[in-house]
C-alpha positions as CSV (number, residue, x, y, z in Angstrom):
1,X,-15.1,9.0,-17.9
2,X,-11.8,6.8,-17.7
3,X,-12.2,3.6,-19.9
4,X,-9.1,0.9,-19.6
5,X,-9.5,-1.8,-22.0
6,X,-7.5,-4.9,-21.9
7,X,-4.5,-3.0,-20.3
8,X,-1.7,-5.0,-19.5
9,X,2.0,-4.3,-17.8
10,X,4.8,-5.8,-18.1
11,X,8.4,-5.2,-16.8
12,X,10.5,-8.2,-18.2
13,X,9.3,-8.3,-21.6
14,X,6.4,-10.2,-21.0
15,X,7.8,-13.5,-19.2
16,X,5.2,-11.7,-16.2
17,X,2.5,-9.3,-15.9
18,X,2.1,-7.0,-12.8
19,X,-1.0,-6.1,-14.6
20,X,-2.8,-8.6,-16.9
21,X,-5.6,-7.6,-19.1
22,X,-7.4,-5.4,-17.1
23,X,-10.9,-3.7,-18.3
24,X,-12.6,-1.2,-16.3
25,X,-15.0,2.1,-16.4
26,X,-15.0,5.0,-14.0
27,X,-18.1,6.7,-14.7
28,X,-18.2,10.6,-14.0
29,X,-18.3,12.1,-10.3
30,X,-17.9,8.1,-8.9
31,X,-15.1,7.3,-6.2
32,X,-13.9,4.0,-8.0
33,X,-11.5,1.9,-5.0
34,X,-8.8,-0.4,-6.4
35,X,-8.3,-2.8,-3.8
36,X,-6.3,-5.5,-3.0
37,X,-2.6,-6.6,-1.3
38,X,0.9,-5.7,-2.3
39,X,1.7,-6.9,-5.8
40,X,-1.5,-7.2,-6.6
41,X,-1.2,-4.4,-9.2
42,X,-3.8,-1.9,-8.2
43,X,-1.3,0.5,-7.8
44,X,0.4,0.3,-11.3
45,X,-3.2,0.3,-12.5
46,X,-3.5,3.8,-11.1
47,X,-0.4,4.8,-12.3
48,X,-0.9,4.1,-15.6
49,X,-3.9,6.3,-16.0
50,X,-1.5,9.5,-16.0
51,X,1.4,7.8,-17.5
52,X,3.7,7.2,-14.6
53,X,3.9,4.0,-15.9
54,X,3.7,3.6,-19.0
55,X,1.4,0.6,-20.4
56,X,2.8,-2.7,-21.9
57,X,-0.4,-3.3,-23.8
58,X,-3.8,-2.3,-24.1
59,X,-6.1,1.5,-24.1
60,X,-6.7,4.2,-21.7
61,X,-9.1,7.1,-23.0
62,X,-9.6,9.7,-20.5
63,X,-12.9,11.4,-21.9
64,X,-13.0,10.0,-24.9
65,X,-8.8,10.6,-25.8
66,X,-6.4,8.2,-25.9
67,X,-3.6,9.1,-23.1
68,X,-0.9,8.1,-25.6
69,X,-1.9,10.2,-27.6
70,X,-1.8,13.7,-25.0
71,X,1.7,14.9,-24.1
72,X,2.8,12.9,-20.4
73,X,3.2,16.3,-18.5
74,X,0.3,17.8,-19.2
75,X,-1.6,15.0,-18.6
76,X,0.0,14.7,-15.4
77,X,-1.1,18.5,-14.5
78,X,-4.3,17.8,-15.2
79,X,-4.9,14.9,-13.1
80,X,-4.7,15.7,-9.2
81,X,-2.8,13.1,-7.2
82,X,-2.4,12.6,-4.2
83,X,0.0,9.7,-2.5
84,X,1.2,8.3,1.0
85,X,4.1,10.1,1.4
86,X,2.5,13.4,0.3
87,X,5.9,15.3,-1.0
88,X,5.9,18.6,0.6
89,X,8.8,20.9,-0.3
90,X,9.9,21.9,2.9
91,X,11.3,24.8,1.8
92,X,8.2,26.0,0.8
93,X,5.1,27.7,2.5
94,X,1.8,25.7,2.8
95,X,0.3,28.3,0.1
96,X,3.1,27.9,-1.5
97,X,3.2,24.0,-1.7
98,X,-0.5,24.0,-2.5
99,X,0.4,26.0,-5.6
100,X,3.6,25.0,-7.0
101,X,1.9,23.5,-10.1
102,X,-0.3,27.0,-10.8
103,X,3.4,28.7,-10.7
104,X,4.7,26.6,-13.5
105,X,1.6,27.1,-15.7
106,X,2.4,30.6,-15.1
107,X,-0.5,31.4,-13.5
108,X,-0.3,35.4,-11.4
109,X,1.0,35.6,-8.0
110,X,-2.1,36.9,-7.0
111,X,-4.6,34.3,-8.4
112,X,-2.0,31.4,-7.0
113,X,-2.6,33.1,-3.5
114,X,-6.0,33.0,-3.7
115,X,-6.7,30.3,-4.7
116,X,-4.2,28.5,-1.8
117,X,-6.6,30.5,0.9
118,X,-9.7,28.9,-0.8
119,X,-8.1,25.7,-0.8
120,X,-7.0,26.0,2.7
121,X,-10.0,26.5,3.7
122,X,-11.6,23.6,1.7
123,X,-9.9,21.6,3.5
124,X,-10.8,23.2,7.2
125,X,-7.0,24.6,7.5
126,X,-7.8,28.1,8.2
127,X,-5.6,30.1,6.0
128,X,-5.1,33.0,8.7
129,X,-3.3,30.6,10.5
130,X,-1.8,27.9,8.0
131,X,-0.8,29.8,4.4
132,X,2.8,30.8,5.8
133,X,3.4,27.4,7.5
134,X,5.7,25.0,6.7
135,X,5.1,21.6,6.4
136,X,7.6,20.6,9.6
137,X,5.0,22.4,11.9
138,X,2.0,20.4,10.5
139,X,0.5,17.4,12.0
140,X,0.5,13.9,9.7
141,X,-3.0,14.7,9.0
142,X,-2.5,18.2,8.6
143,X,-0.1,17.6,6.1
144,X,-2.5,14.8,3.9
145,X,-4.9,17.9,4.0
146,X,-2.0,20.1,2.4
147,X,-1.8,17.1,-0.3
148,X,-5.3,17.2,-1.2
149,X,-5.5,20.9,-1.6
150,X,-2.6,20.8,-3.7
151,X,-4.5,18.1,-6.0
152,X,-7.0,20.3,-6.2
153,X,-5.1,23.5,-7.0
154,X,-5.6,23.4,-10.7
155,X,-9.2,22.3,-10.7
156,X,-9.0,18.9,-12.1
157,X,-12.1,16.6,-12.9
158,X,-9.7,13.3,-12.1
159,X,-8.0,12.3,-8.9
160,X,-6.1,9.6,-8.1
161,X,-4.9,8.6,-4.7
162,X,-2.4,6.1,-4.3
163,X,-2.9,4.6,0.0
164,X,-2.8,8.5,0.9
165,X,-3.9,7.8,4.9
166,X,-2.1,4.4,4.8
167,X,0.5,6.2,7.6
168,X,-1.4,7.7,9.9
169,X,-3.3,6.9,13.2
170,X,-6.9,5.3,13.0
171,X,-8.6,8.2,14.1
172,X,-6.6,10.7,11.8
173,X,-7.3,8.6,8.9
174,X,-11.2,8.4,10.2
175,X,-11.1,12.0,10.0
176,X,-9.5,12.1,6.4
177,X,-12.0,9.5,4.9
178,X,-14.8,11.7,6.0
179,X,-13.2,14.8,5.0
180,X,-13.1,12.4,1.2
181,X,-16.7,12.1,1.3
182,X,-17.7,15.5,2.1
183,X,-15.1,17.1,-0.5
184,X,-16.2,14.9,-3.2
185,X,-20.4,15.5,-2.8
186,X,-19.2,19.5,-2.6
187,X,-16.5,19.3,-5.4
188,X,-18.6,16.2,-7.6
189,X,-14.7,15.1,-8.4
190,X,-14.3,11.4,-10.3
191,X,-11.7,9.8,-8.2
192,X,-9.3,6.6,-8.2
193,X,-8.8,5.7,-4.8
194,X,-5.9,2.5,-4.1
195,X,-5.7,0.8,-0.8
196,X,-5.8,-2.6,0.8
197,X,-7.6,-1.8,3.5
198,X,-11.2,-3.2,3.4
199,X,-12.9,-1.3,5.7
200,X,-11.6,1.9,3.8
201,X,-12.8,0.4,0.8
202,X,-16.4,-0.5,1.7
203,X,-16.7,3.0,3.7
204,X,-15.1,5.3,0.5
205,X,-16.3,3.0,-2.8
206,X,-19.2,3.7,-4.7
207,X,-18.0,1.1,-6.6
208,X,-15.1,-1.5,-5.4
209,X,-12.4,-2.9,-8.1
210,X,-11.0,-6.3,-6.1
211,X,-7.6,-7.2,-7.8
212,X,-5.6,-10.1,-7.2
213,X,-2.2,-11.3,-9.0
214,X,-2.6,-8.6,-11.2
215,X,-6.3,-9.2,-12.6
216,X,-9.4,-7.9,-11.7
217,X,-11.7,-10.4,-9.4
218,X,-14.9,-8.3,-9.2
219,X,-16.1,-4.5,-10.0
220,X,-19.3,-3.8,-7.8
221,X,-20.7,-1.9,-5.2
222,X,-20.6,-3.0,-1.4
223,X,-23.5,-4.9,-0.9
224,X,-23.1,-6.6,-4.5
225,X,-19.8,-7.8,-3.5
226,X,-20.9,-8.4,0.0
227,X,-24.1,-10.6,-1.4
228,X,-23.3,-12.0,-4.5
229,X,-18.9,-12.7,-4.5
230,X,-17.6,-13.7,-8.0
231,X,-15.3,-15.9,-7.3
232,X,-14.2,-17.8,-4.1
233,X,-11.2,-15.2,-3.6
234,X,-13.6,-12.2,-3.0
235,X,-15.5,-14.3,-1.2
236,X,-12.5,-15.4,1.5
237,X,-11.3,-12.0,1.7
238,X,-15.0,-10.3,2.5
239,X,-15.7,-12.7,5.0
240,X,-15.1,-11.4,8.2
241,X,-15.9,-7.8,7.1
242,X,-19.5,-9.1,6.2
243,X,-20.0,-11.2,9.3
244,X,-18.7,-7.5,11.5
245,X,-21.1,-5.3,9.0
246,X,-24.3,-7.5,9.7
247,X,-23.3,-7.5,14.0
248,X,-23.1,-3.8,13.6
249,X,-26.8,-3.5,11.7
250,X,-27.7,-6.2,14.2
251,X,-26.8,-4.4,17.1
252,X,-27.4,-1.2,16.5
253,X,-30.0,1.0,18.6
254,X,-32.1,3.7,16.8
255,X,-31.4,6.7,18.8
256,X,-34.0,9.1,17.1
């Protein structure tokens, strides 16, 4: 479990808060979805759960242990992450990209390149064809698939991902949120998932963290926050995705 308890963020001494005494739970095996618009702090949120950022005020215990407490890098090694610009060394080999933080754990050559093939294939690049790629002959998606894997290399319980199909084309990023969803019922993974999108966050969410100006407006599940909005900002901003949700149900034909 990930417990933040009145966490706070500052950067000019407190005349401001990008974050501003924020609380929240993410319960074991959940897909937690930080959502909201630029600047509303959802990404320094995340950030500050593996010390990116560091906090201005306030507790993060990641299982029980305070993160300020755990030295920053390996904290940050044993917390997948994934992001929108994914960060592929081009230099590098898809196997070898997928693995770069099992090499500086030391781990043996052989156990790194099995472990990229298993990976691979997790993520329905077969490795036949894909460990001795580099990432300039990959596909956008292709190479958000890479990222995943290498979040995954070291086997963490915790992954955050900051917008990671924010780029790409609506049908790629279909793909990728379905690919999230299967990967996490297989893997039972407890993830941190930003974005602003709505849709993404009603289809990905088991539960949905709205922020706004740096504060959390509502923590709930779709139809909670769908039926019962706390406050008359969540309830603007799910308008029209509840009014297209219900024509869907509406309209839709049973075709068993």
């Amino acid at each position: 479990m990930i417990t933040l308890k009145h966490l706070s963020k500052s950067f000019d001494n407190g005349q401001s808060y990008v974050v501003n005494d924020v609380s929240l739970e993410i319960a074991r095996g959940e897909i937690l979805v930080l959502l909201g618009s630029s600047g509303s702090g959802k990404t320094t949120t995340m950030k500050m759960i593996n010390r990116l950022v560091e906090p201005t005020s306030g507790d993060i215990t990641i299982d029980g242990k305070p993160i300020l407490e755990q030295n920053p890098v390996q904290l940050r090694r044993s917390i997948g992450y994934v992001f929108q610009g994914i960060g592929l060394f081009p230099h590098m080999t898809l196997a070898q990209n997928i693995t770069v933080v099992m090499k500086l754990m030391k781990a043996p050559r052989d156990a790194r390149d099995a472990r990229a093939r298993e990976l691979l294939d997790l993520v329905n690049l077969p490795p036949d064809q894909f460990a001795e790629r580099y990432p300039h002959e990959l596909s956008g998606g292709q190479r958000q698939r890479v990222g995943v894997a290498r979040a995954l290399a070291t086997d963490p319980d915790y992954l955050l991902m900051d917008e990671p199909f924010g780029a790409l084309d609506a049908i790629t990023r279909d793909e990728l949120q379905e690919e999230i969803l299967r990967l996490n019922k297989e893997l039972h993974k407890t993830i941190v998932f930003v974005t602003h999108d709505l849709f993404e966050a009603l289809r990905l969410g088991d539960r949905i963290a709205i922020m706004h100006e740096g504060r959390v407006e509502q923590v709930g599940c779709k139809d909670d926050i769908l039926s019962h909005p706390a406050t008359d900002f969540v309830q603007d901003l799910f308008a029209k995705p509840a009014e297209q949700l219900r024509y869907l149900t509406d309209n839709a034909t049973d075709t068993d």
